[in-house]
C-alpha positions in Angstrom: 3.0 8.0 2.3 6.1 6.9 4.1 6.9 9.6 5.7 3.4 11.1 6.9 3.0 7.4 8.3 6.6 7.8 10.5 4.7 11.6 11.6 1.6 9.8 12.9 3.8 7.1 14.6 5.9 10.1 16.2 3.3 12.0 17.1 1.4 9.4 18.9 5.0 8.3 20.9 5.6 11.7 21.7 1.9 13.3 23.1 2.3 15.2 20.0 -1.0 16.5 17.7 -1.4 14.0 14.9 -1.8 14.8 11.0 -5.8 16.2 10.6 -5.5 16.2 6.9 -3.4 15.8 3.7 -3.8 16.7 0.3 -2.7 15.3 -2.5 -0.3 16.5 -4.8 -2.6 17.9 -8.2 -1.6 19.3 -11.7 -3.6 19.3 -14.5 -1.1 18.1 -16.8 -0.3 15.2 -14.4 -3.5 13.6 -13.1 -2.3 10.6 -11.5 -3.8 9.8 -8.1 -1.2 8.5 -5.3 -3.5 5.2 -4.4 -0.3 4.6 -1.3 -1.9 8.1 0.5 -5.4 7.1 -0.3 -5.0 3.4 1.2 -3.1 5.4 4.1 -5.9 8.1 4.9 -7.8 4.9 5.4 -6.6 3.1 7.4 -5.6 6.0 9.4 -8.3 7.5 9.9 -6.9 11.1 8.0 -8.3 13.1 5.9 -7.4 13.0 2.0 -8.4 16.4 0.3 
């Protein structure tokens, strides 16, 4: 979540095209869900697939 937040801060700095949409990392053996993307598709306004 870190790092897609310093892209959308870069992006917006530079004139560059922000993030449209990220997707969460999934496995079925490993079903956790990354809450810190979640909270940051939020309040970003980004799309969480």
């Amino acid at each position: 979540a870190w790092g897609t937040a310093q892209w959308l801060r870069l992006a917006e700095d530079q004139g560059l095209p922000r993030v449209a949409t990220m997707q969460n990392e999934y496995s079925l053996l490993c079903r956790l869900y990354d809450t810190d993307l979640a909270e940051l598709s939020v309040n970003e306004d980004v799309g969480l697939l």
